[in-house]
PyMOL commands that place a pseudoatom at each C-alpha (Angstrom):
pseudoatom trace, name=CA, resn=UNK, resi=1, chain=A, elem=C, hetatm=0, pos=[103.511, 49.907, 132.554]
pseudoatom trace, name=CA, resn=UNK, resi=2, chain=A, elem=C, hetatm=0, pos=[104.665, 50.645, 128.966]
pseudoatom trace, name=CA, resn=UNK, resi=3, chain=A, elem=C, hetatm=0, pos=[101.276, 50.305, 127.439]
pseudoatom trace, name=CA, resn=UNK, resi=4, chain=A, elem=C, hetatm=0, pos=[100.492, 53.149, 129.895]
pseudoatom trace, name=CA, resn=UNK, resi=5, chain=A, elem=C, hetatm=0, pos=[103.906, 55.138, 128.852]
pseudoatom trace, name=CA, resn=UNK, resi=6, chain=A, elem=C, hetatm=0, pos=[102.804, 54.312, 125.382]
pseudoatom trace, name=CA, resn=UNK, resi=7, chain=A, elem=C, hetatm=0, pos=[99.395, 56.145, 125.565]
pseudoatom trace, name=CA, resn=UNK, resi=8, chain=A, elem=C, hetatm=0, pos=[100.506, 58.733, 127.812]
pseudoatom trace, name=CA, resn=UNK, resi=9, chain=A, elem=C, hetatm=0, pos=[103.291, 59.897, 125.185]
pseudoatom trace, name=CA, resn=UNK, resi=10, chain=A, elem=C, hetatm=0, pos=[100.507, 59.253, 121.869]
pseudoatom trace, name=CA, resn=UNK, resi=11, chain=A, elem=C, hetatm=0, pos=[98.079, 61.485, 123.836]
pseudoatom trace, name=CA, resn=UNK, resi=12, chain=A, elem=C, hetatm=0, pos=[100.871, 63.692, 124.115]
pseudoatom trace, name=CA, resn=UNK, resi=13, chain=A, elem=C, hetatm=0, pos=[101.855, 63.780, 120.748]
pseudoatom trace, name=CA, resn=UNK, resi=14, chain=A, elem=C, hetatm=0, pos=[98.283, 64.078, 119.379]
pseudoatom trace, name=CA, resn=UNK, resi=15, chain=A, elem=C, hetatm=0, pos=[97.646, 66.871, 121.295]
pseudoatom trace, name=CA, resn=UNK, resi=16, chain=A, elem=C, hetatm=0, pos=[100.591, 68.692, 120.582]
pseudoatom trace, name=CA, resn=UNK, resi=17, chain=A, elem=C, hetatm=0, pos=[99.939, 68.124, 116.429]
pseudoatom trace, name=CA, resn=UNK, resi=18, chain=A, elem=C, hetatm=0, pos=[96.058, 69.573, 117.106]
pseudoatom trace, name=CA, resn=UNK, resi=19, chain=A, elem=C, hetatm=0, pos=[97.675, 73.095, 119.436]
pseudoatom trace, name=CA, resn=UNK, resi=20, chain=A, elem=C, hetatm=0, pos=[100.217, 73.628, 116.403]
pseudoatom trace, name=CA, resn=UNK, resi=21, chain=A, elem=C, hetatm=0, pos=[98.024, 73.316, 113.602]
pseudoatom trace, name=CA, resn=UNK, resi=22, chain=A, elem=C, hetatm=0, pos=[95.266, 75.607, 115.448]
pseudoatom trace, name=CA, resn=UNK, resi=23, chain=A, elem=C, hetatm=0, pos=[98.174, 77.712, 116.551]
pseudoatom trace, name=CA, resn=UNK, resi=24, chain=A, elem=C, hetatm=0, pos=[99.185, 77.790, 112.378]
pseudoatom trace, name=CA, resn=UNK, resi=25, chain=A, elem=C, hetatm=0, pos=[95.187, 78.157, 110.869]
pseudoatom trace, name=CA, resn=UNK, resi=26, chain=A, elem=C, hetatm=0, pos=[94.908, 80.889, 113.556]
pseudoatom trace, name=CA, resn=UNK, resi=27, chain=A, elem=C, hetatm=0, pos=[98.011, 83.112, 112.547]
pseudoatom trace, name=CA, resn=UNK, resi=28, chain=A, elem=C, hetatm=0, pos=[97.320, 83.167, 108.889]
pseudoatom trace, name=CA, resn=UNK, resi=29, chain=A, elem=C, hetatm=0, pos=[94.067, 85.280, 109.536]
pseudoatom trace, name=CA, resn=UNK, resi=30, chain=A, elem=C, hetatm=0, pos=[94.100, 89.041, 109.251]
pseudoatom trace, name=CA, resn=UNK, resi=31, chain=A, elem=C, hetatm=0, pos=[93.635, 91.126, 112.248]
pseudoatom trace, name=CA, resn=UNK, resi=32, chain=A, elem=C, hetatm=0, pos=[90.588, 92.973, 112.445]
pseudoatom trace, name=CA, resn=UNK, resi=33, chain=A, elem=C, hetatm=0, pos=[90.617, 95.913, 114.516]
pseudoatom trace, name=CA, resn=UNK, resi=34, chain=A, elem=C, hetatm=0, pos=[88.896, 98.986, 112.579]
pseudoatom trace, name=CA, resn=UNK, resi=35, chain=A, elem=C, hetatm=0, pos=[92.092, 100.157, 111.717]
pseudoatom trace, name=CA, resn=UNK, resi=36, chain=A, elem=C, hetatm=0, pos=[93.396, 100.481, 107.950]
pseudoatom trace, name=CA, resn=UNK, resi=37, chain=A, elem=C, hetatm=0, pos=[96.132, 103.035, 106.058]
pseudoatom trace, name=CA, resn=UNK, resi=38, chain=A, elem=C, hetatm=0, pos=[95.345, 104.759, 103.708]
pseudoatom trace, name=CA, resn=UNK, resi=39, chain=A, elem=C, hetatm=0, pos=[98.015, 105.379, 100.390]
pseudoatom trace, name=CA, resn=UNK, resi=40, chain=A, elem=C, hetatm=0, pos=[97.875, 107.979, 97.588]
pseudoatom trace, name=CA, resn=UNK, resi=41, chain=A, elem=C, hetatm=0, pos=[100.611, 105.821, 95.313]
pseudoatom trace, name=CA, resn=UNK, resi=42, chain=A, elem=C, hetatm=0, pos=[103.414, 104.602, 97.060]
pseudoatom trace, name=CA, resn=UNK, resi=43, chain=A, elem=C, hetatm=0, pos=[102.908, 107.247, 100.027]
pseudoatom trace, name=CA, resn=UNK, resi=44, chain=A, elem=C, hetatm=0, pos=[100.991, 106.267, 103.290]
pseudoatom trace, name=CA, resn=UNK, resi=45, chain=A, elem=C, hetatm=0, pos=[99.286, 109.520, 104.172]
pseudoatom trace, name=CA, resn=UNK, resi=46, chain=A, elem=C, hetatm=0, pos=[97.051, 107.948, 106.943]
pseudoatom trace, name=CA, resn=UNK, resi=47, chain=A, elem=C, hetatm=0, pos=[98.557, 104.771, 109.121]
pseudoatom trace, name=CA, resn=UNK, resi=48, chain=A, elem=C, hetatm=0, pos=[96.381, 102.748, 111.820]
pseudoatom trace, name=CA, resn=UNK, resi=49, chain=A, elem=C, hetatm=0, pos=[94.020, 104.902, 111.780]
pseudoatom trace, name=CA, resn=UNK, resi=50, chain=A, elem=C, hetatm=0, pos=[90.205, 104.034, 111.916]
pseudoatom trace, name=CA, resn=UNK, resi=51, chain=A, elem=C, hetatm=0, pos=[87.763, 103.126, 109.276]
pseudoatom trace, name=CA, resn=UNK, resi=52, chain=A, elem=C, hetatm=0, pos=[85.260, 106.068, 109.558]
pseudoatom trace, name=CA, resn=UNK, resi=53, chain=A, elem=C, hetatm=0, pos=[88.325, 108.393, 109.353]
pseudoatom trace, name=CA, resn=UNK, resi=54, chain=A, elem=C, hetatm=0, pos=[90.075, 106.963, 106.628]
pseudoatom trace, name=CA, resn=UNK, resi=55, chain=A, elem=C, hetatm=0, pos=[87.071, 106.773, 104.478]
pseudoatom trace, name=CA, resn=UNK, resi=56, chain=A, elem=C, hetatm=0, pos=[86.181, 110.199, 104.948]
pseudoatom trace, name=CA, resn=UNK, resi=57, chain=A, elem=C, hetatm=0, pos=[89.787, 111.176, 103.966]
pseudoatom trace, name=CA, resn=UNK, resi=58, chain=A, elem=C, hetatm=0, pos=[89.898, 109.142, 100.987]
pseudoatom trace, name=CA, resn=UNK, resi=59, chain=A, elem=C, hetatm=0, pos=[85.895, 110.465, 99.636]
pseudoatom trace, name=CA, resn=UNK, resi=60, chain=A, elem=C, hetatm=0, pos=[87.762, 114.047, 100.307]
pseudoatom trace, name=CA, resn=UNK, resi=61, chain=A, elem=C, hetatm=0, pos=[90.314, 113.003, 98.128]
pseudoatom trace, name=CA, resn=UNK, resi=62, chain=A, elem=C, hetatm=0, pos=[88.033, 111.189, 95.133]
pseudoatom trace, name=CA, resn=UNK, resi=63, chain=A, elem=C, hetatm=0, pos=[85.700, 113.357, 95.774]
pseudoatom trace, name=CA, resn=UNK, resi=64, chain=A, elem=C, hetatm=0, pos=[82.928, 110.631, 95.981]
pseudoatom trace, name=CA, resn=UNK, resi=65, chain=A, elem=C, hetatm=0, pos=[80.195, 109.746, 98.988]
pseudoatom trace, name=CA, resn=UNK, resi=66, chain=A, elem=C, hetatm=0, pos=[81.554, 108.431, 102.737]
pseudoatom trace, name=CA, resn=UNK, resi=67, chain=A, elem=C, hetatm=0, pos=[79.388, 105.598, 102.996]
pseudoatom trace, name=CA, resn=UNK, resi=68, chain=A, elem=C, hetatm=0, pos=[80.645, 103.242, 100.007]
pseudoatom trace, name=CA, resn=UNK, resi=69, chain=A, elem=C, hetatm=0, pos=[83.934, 103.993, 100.522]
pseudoatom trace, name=CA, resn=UNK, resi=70, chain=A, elem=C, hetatm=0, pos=[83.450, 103.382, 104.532]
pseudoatom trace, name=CA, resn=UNK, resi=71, chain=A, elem=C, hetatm=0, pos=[82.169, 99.854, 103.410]
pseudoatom trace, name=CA, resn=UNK, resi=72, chain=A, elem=C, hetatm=0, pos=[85.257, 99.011, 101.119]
pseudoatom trace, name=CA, resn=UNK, resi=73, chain=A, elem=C, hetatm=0, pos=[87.358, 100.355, 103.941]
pseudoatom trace, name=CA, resn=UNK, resi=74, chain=A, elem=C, hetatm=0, pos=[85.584, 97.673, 106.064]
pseudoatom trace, name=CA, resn=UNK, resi=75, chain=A, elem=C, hetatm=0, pos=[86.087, 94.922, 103.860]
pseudoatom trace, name=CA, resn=UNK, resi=76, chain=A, elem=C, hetatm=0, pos=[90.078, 95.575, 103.663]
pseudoatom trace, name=CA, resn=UNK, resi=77, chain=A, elem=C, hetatm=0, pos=[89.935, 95.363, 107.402]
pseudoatom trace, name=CA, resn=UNK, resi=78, chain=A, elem=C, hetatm=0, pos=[88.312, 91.908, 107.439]
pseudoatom trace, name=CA, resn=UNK, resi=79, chain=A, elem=C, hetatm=0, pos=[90.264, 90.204, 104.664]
pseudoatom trace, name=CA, resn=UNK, resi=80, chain=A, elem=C, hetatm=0, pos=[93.707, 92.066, 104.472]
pseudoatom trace, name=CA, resn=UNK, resi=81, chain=A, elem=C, hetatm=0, pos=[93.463, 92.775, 100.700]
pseudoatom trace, name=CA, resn=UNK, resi=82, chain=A, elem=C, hetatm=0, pos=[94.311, 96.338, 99.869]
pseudoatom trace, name=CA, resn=UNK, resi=83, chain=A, elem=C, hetatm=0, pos=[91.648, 97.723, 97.440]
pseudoatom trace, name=CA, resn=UNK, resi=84, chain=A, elem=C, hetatm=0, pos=[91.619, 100.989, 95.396]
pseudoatom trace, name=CA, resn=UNK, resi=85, chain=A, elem=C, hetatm=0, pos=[89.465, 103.435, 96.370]
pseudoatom trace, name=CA, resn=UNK, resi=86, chain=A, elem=C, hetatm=0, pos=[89.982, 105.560, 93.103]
pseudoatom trace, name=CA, resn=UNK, resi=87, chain=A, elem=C, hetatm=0, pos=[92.904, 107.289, 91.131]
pseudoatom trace, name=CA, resn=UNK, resi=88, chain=A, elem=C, hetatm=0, pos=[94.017, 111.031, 91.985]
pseudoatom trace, name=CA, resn=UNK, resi=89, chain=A, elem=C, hetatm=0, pos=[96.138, 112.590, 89.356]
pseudoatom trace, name=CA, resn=UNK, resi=90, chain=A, elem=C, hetatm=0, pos=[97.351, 109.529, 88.175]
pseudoatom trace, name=CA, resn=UNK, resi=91, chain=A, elem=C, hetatm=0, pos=[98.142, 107.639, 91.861]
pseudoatom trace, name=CA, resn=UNK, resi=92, chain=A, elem=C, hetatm=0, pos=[96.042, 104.956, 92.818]
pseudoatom trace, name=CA, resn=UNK, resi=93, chain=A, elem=C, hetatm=0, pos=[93.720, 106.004, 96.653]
pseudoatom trace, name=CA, resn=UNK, resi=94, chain=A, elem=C, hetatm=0, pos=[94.301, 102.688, 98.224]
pseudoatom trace, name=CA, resn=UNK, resi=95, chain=A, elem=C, hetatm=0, pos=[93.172, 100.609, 101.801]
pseudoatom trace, name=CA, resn=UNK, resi=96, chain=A, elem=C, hetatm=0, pos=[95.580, 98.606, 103.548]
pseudoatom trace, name=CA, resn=UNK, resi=97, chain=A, elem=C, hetatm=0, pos=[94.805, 96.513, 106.089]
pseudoatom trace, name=CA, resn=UNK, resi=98, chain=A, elem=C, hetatm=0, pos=[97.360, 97.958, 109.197]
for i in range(1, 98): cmd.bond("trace and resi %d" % i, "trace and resi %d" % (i + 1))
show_as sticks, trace
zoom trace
């Protein structure tokens, strides 16, 4: 009987060490659903909104094609790392992830 208890509570144990460090990996990674802000220095002008919007706002603003600045806006919505899109009068155009 206890070698029984003892595997029942190491299978226990084991399996609740492998759920928490999924549950851990899983929660560090960004969120991607098409959906970034968009900043003009420390002012969020656009927030949640998606991709294909925000880039066309921000190429309005730089004055510079959709489609690069679509891609970048992309890329901040996969990895979570704000980029700069270009500077405006002296304020950084920025992408951050939502």
């Amino acid at each position: 009987m206890t070698s029984t208890l003892k595997r029942s509570a190491f299978c226990l144990a084991a399996t609740t060490a492998l759920v928490t460090g999924v549950a851990g990996t899983a929660s560090a990674q960004p969120v991607q659903d098409g959906l970034v802000n968009v900043n003009v220095g420390d002012v969020t002008i656009l927030e949640d909104v998606n991709v294909a919007l925000a880039a066309q706002v921000a190429a309005n603003i730089c004055g510079v094609n959709v489609g690069p600045v679509a891609v970048l806006g992309r890329a901040v919505d996969r990895s979570g790392a704000a980029r700069t899109v270009c500077e405006n009068n002296g304020a950084p155009v920025t992408f951050e992830q939502n």
